[in-house]
One Martini backbone bead per residue (centre of mass of N, CA, C, O) as a GRO file, in nm:
protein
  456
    1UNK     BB    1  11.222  12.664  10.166
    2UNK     BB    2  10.956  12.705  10.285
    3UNK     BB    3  10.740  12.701  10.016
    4UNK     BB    4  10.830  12.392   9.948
    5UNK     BB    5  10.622  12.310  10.187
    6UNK     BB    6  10.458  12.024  10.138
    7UNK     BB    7  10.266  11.773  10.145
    8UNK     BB    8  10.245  11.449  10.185
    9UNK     BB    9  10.411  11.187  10.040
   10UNK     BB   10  10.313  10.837  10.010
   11UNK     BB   11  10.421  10.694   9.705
   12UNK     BB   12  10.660  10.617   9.746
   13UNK     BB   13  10.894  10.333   9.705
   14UNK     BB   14  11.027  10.393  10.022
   15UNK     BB   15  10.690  10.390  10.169
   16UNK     BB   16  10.554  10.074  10.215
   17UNK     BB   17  10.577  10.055  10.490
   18UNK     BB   18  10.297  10.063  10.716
   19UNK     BB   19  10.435  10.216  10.965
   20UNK     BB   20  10.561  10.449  10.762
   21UNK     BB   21  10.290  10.520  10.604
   22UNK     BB   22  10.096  10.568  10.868
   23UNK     BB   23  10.260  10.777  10.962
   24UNK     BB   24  10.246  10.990  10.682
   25UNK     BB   25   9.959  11.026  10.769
   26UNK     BB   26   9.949  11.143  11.025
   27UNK     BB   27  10.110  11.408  10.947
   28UNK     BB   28   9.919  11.505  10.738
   29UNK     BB   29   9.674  11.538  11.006
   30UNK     BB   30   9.913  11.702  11.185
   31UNK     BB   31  10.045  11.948  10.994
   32UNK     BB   32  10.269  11.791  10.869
   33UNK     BB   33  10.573  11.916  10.728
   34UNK     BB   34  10.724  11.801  10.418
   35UNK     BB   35  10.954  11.814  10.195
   36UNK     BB   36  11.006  11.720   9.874
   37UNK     BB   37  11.326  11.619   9.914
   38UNK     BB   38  11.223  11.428  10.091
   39UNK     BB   39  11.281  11.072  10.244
   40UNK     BB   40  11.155  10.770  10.451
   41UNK     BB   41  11.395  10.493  10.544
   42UNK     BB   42  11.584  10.228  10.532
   43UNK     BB   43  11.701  10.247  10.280
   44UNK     BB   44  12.053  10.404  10.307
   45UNK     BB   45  12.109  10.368  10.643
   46UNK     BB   46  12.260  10.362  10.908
   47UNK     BB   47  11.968  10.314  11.113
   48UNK     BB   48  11.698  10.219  11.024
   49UNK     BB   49  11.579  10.509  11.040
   50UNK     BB   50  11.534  10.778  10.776
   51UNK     BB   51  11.667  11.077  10.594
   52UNK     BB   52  11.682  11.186  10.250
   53UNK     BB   53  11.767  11.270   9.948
   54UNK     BB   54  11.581  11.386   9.615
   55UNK     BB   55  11.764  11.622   9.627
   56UNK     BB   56  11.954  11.918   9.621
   57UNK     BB   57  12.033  12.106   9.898
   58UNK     BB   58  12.024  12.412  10.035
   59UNK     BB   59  12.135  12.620  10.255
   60UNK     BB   60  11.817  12.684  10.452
   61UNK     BB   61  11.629  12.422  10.445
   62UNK     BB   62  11.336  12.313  10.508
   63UNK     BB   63  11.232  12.002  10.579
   64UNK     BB   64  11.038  12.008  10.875
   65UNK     BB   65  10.750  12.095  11.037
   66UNK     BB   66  10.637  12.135  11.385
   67UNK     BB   67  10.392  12.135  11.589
   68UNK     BB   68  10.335  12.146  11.914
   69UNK     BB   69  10.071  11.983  11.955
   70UNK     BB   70  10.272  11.707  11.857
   71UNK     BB   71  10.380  11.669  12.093
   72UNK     BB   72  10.530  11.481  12.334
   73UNK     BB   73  10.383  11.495  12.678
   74UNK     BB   74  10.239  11.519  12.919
   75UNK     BB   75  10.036  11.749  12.834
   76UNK     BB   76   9.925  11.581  12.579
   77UNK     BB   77   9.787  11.375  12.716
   78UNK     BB   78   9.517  11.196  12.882
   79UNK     BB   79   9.658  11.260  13.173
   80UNK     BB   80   9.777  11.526  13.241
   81UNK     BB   81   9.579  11.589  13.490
   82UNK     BB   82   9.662  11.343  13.683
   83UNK     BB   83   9.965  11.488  13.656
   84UNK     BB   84   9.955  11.726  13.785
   85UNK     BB   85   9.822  11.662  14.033
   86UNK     BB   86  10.082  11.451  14.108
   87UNK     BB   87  10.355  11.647  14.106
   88UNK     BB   88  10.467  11.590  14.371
   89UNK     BB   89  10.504  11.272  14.357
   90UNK     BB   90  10.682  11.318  14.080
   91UNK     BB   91  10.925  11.350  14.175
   92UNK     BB   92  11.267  11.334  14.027
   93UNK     BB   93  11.614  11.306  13.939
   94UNK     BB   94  11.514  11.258  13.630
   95UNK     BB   95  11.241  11.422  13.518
   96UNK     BB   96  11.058  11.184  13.378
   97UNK     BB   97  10.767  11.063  13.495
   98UNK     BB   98  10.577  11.163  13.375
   99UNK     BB   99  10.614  11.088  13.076
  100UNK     BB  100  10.613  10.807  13.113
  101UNK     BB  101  10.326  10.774  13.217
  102UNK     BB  102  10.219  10.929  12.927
  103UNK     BB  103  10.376  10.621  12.782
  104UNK     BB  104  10.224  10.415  12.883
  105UNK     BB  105   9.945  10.484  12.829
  106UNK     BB  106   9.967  10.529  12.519
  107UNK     BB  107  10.126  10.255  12.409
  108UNK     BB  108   9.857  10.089  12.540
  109UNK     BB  109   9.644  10.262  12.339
  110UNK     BB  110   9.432  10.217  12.072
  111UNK     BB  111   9.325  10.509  12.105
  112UNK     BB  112   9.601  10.671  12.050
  113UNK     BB  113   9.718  10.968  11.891
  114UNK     BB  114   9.997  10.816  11.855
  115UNK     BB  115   9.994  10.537  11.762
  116UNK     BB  116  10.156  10.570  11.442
  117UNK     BB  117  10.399  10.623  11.595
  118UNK     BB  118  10.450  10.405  11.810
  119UNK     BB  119  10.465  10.190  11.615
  120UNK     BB  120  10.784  10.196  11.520
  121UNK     BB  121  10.808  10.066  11.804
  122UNK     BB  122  10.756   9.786  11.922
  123UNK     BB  123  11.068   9.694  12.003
  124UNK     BB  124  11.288   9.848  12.218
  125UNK     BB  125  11.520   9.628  12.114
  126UNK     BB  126  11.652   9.775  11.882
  127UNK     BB  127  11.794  10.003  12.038
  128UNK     BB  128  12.077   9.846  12.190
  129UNK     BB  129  12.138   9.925  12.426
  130UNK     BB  130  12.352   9.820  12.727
  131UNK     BB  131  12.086   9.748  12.902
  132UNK     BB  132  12.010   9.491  12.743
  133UNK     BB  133  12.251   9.373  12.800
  134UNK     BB  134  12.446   9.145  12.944
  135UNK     BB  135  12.668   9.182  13.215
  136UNK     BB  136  12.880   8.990  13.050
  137UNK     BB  137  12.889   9.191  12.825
  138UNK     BB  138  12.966   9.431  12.928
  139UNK     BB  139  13.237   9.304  13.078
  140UNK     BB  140  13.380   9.242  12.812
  141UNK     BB  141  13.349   9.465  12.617
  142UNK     BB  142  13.329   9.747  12.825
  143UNK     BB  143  13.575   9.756  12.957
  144UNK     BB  144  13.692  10.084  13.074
  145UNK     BB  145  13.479  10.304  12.951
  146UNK     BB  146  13.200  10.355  13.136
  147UNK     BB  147  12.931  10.192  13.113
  148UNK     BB  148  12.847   9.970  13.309
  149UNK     BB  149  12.841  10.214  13.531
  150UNK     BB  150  12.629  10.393  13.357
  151UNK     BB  151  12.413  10.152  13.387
  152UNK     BB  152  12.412  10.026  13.700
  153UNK     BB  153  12.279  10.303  13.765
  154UNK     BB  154  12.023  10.335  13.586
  155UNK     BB  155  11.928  10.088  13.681
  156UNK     BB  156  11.855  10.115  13.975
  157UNK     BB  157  11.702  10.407  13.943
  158UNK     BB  158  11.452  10.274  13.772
  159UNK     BB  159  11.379  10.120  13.962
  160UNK     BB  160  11.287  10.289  14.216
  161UNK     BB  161  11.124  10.484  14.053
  162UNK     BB  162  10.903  10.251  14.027
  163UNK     BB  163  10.862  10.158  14.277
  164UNK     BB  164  10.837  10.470  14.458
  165UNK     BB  165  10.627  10.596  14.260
  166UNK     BB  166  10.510  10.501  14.025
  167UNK     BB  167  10.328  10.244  14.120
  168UNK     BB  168  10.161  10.382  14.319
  169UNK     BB  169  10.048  10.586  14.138
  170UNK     BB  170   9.872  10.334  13.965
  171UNK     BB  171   9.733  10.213  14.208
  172UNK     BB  172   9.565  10.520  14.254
  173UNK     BB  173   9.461  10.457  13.912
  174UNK     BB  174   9.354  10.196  13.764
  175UNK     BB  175   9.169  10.301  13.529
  176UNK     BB  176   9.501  10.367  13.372
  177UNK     BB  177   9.641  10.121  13.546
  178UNK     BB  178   9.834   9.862  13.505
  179UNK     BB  179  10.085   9.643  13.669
  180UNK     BB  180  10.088   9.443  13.466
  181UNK     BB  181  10.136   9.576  13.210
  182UNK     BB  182  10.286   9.806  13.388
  183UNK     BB  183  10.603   9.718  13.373
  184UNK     BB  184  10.911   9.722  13.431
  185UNK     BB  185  10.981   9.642  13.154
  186UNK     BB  186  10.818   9.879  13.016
  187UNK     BB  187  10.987  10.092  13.125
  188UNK     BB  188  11.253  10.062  13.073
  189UNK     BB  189  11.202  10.078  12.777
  190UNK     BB  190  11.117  10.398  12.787
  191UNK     BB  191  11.357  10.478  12.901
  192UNK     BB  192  11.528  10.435  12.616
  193UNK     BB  193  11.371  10.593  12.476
  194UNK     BB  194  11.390  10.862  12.558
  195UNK     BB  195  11.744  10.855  12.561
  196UNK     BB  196  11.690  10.817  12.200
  197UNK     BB  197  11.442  11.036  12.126
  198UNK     BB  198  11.456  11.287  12.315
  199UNK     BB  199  11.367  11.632  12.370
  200UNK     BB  200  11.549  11.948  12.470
  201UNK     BB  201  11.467  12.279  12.559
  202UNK     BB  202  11.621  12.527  12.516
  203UNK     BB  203  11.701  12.782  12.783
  204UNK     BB  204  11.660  13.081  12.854
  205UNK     BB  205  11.889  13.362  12.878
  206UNK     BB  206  11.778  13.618  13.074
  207UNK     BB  207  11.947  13.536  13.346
  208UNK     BB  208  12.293  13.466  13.429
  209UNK     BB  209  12.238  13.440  13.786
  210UNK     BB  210  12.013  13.250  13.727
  211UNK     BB  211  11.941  12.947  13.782
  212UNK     BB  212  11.874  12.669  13.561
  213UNK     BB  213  11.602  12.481  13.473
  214UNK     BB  214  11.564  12.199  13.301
  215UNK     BB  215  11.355  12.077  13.012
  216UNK     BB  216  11.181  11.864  13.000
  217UNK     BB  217  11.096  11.594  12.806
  218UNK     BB  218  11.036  11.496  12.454
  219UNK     BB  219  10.886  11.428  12.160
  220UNK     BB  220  10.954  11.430  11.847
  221UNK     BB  221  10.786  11.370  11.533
  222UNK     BB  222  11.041  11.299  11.295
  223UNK     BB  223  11.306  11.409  11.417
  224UNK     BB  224  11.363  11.127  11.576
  225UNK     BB  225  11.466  10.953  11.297
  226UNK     BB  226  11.754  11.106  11.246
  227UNK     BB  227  12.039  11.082  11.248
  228UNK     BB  228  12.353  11.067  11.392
  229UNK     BB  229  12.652  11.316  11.380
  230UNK     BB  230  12.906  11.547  11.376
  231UNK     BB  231  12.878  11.595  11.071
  232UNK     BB  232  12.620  11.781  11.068
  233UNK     BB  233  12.346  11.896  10.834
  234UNK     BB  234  12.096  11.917  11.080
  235UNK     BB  235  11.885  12.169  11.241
  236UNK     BB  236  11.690  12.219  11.580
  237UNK     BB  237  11.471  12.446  11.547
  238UNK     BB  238  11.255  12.712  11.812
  239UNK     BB  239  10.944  12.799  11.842
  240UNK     BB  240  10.645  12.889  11.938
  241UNK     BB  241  10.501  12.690  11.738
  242UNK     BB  242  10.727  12.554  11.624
  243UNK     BB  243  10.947  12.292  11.459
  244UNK     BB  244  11.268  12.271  11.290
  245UNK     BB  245  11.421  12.136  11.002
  246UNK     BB  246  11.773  12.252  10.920
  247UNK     BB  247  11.996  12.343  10.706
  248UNK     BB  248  12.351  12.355  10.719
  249UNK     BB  249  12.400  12.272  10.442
  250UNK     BB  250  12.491  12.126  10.147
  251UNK     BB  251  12.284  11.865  10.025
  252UNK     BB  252  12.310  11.562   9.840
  253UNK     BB  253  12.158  11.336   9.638
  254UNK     BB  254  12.123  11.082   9.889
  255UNK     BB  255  12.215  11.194  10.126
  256UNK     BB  256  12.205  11.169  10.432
  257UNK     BB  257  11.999  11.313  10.688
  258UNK     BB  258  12.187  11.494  10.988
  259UNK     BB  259  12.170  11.508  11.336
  260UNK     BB  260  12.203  11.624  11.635
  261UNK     BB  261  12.324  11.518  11.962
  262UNK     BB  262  12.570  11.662  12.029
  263UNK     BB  263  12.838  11.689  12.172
  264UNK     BB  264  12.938  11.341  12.150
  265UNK     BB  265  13.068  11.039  12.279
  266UNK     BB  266  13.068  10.734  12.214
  267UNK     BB  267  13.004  10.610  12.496
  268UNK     BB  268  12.755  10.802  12.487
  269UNK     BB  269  12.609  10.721  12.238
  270UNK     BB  270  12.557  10.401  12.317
  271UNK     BB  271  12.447  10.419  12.580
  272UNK     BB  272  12.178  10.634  12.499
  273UNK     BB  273  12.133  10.511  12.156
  274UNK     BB  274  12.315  10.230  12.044
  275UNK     BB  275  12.584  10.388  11.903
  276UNK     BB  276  12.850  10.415  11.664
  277UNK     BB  277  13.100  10.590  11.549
  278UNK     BB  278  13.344  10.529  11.338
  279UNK     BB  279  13.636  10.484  11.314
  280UNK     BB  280  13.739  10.841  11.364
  281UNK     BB  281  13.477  11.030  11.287
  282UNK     BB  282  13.436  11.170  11.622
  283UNK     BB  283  13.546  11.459  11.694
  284UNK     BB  284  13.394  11.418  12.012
  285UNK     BB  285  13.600  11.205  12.126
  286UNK     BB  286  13.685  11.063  12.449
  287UNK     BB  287  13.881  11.003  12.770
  288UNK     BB  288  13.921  10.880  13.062
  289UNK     BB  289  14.093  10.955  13.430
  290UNK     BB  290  14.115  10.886  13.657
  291UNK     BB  291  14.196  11.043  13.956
  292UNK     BB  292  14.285  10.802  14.123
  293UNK     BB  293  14.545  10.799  13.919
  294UNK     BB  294  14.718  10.956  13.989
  295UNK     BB  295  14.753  10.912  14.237
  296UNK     BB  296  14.894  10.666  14.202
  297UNK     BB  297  15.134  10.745  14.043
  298UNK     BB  298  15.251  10.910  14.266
  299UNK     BB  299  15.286  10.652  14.473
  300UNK     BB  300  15.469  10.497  14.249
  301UNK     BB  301  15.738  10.745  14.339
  302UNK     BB  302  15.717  10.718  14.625
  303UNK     BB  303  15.975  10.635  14.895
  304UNK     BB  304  15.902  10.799  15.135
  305UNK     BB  305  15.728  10.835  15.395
  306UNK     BB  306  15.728  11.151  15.431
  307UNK     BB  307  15.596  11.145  15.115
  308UNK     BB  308  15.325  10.983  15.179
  309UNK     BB  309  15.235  11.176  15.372
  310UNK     BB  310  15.241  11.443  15.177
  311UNK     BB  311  15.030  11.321  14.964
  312UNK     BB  312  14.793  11.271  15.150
  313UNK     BB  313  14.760  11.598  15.221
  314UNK     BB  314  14.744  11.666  14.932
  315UNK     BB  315  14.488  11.542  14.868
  316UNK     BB  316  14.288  11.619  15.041
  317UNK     BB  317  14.305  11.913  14.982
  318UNK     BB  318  14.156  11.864  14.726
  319UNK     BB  319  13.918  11.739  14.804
  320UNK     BB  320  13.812  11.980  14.967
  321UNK     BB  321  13.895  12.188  14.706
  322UNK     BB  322  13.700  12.036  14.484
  323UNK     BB  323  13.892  11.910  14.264
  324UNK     BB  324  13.855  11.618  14.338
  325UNK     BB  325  13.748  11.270  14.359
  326UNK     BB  326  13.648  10.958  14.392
  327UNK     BB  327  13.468  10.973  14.081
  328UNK     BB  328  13.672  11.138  13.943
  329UNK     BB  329  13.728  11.307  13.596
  330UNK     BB  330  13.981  11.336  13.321
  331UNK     BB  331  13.950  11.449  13.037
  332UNK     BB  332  13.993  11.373  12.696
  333UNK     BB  333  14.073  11.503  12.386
  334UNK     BB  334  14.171  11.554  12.029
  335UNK     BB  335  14.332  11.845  12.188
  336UNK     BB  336  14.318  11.732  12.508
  337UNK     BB  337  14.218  11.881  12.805
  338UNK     BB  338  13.912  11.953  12.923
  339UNK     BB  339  14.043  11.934  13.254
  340UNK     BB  340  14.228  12.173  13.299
  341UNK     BB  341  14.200  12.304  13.575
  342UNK     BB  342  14.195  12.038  13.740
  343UNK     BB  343  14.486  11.911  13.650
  344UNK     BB  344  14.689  12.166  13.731
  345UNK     BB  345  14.635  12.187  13.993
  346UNK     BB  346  14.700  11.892  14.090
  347UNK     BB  347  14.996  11.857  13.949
  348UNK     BB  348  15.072  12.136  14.122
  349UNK     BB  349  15.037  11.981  14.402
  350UNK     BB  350  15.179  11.700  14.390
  351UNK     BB  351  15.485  11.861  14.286
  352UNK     BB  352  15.534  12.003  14.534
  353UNK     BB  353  15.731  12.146  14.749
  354UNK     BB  354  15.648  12.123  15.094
  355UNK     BB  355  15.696  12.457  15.139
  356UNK     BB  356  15.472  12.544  14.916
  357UNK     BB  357  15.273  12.425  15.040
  358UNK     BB  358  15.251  12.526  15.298
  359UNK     BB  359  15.169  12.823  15.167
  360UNK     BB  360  14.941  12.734  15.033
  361UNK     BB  361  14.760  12.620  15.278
  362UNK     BB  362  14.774  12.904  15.430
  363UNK     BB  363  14.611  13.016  15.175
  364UNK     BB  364  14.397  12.862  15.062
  365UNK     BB  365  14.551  12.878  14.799
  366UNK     BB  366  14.575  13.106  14.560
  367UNK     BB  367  14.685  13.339  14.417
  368UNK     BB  368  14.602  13.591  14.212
  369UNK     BB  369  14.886  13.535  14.002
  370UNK     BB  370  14.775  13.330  13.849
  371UNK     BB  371  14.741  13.093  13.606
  372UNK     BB  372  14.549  13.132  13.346
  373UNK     BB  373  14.327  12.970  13.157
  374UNK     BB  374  14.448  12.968  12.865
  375UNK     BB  375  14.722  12.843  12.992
  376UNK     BB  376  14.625  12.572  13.116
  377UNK     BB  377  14.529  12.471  12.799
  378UNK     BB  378  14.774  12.461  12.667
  379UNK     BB  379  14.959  12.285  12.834
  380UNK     BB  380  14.729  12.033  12.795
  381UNK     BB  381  14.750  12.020  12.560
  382UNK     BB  382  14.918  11.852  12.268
  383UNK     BB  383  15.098  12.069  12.192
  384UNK     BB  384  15.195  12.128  12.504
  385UNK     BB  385  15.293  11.875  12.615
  386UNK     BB  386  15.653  11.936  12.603
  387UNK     BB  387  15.661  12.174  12.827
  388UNK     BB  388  15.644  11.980  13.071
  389UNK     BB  389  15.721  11.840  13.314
  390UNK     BB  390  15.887  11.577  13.405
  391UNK     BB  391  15.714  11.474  13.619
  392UNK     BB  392  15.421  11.524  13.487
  393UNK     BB  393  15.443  11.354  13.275
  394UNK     BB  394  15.480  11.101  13.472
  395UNK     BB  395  15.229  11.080  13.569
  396UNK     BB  396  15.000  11.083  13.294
  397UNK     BB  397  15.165  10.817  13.163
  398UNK     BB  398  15.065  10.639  13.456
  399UNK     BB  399  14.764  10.706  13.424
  400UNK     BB  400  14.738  10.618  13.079
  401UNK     BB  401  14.837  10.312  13.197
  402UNK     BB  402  14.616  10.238  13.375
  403UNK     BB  403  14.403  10.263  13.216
  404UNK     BB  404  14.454  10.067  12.974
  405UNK     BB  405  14.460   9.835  13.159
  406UNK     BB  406  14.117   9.804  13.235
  407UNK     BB  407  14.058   9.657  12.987
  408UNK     BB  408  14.015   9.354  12.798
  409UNK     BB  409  14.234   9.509  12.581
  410UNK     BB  410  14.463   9.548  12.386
  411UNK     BB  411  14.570   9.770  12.120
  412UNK     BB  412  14.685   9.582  11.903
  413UNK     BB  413  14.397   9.421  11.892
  414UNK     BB  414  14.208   9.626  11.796
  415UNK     BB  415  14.353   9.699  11.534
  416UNK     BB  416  14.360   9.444  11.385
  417UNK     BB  417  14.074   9.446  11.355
  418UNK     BB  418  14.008   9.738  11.211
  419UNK     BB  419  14.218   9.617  10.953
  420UNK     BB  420  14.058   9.381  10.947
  421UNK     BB  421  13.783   9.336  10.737
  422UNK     BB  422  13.708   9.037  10.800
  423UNK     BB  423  13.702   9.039  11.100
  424UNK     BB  424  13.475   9.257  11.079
  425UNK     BB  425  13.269   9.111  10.961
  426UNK     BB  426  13.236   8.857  11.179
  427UNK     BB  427  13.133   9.094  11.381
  428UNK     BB  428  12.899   9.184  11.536
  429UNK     BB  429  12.752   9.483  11.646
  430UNK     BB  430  12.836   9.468  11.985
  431UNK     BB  431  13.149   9.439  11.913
  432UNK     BB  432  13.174   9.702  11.734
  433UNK     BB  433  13.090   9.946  11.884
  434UNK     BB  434  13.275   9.867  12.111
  435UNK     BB  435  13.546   9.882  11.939
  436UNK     BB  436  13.496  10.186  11.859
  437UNK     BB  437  13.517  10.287  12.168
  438UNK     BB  438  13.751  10.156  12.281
  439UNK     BB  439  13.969  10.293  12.061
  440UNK     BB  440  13.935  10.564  12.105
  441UNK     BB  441  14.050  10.582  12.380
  442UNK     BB  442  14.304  10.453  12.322
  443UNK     BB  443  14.422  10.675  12.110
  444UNK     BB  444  14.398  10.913  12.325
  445UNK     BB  445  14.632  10.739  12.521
  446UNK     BB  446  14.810  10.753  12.372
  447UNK     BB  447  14.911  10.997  12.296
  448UNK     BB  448  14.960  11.112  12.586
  449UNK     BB  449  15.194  10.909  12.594
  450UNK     BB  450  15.406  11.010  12.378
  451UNK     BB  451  15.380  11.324  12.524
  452UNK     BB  452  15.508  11.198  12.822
  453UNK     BB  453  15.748  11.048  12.743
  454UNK     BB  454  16.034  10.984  12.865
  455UNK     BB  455  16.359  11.055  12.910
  456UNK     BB  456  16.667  10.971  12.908
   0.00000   0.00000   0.00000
């Protein structure tokens, strides 16, 4: 309950730590109220710091609340007149560089407000995101995850952003920026923290006509402490004073208190976060399955010339109809496809008889009559996929044949290493992270295989 929450005690033997002492001073003097029943540790949780029950906590109790005033964010930096002033120059497709220009500002001042808070980060590469590994391992360990290819964009990105936004602002700016000091490499590790520190408070849905731009992310102290799991116990609610963090079921004395980060797969995790949860535990982990994997398995069915060039002609029509595109993707979770409308679309027209495509297309899609929501959901369900037709279950089969070949591990060694406890225990932070996030992938890929395989 509210009235429970009071005043920091900083004298637990579990918060001797400088960094998180200071810490806990820190939130004391900005009215950040911490209930008397937690408290925050590295040891006992699952990485880094984290934040446990001592004694059981009942669901719907306040764990901490925080002021607004102290949310970090462009707007309460020292340089915010400055980051205002130039936001017309300042805008980028990731709507971070505010923010970012005014942590590399704080970050690097001795006399910065936020100073208690950033010191529990000396160094952002603990946070062991996959853009700080080598390229090298990245393709060794991550190899047909989707994380390389979500990495060497991200790198990309934040170079170009750094080069053509930030420098220049920064060099029109001497007096608050220096760029020898505020250079690229700790802007990437900026970017990291935000990543996977960083909250976006949720859009009101006022008017559901109107398309929202999502809120600008901010730092918030305290709340991302937490770790994420899928069955979290603990949620961040909003209001207009403060935020809070309330128990969403009853925590007993000893278990740590978990926020969530959303529905979030394995290797979104890794990729944003640095972590991932142990296979099975994440029930909300996907695997990805090339559009164009579907596409070539049509292909490798095909026959004649003029089936081939027929399957061409329905490829480009999905296209055009952007069902399908060149780097798009059909997810599966663990109850099946979730990117059901375009997965059925696609298999109905690849499989369609030349004679209905023709009708299709003078039709530009389909009539009115067609198969409703639900029904193409169940029907790519895992529940339901006994009853496709044998054509589509062979493009599947084929398809999630496909993805599997493009790890760098086949299935039965990944399985063999999370069986063998020795084996799993020789294996480095970044093999387990990795096997965890395979193996996931490759689960839900096999499952797809079993109900979709050939009969006799």
């Amino acid at each position: 309950m509210a009235t429970d929450t009071k005043r920091l005690k900083i004298d637990d033997e579990n918060c001797v730590l400088d960094p998180l002492k200071n810490f806990l001073l820190w939130c004391d003097s900005v009215k950040l109220t911490l209930s008397d029943k937690v408290y925050l540790s590295k040891e006992g949780t699952v990485a880094e710091y984290g934040m446990l029950a001592k004694e059981d906590i009942e669901e719907g109790h306040i764990l901490f609340s925080i002021p607004r005033e102290i949310l970090l964010h462009h707007g309460t930096t020292k340089v915010k007149k400055v980051l205002e002033e130039g936001k017309k120059t300042l805008e980028s497709a990731s709507g971070w560089v505010p923010l970012l220009l005014g942590l590399l500002y704080e970050y690097t001042c001795s006399q910065s407000h936020w100073k208690p808070y950033l010191s529990l980060w000396p160094d952002f590469r603990t946070l062991d995101q996959p853009m700080f590994w080598s390229q090298k391992e990245r393709e060794k360990l991550l190899k047909g995850t989707g994380i390389p290819e979500a990495v060497n964009t991200d790198l990309k990105k934040l170079q170009d952003e750094y080069n053509n936004i930030v420098l220049p602002f920064m060099k029109s700016h001497p007096d608050l920026w220096d760029p020898e000091k505020h250079n690229l490499e700790l802007y990437k590790s900026l970017v990291a923290f935000v990543m996977a520190y960083s909250f976006q408070e949720p859009v009101e849905d006022e008017d559901e006509d109107e398309e929202k731009q999502p809120n600008p992310p901010m730092m918030v102290p305290m709340a991302d402490m937490l770790n994420h799991v899928s069955k979290h116990n603990a949620n961040l609610e909003y209001t207009p004073e403060c935020l809070k963090m309330v128990s969403v079921r009853h925590i007993e004395k000893g278990e740590e208190v978990f926020n969530t980060y959303g529905q979030m797969a394995n290797w979104q995790l890794l990729h944003m976060y640095g972590f991932a949860e142990p296979f099975p535990t994440n029930s909300n982990d996907t695997a990805d399955i090339q559009m164009s994997s579907v596409y070539k398995a049509a292909v490798q069915v095909t026959q004649s010339e003029a089936d081939k060039r027929l399957l061409v002609e329905k490829w480009n029509m999905l296209c055009e109809m952007e069902v399908v595109g060149e780097k798009g993707v059909f997810i599966f979770g663990q109850l099946g496809s979730l990117t059901y409308n375009e997965l059925y679309t696609t298999l109905k027209v690849l499989c369609m008889p030349m004679q209905d495509f023709e009708e299709f297309r003078e039709n530009e899609g389909w009539e009115e009559d067609e198969e409703d929501d639900d029904e193409m959901e169940q029907a790519l369900s895992f529940s339901g996929m006994t009853g496709l037709s044998a054509e589509w279950k062979r493009l599947l089969h084929a398809a999630a044949a496909l993805t599997l070949d493009s790890y760098s591990e086949d299935v039965e060694t990944d399985r063999r290493r999370l069986e063998d406890q020795g084996a799993l225990a020789e294996l480095g932070s970044r093999e387990k992270r990795a096997l965890h996030v395979r193996n996931g992938q490759k689960s839900i890929l096999q499952r797809l295989q079993q109900l979709t395989k050939p009969t006799a």
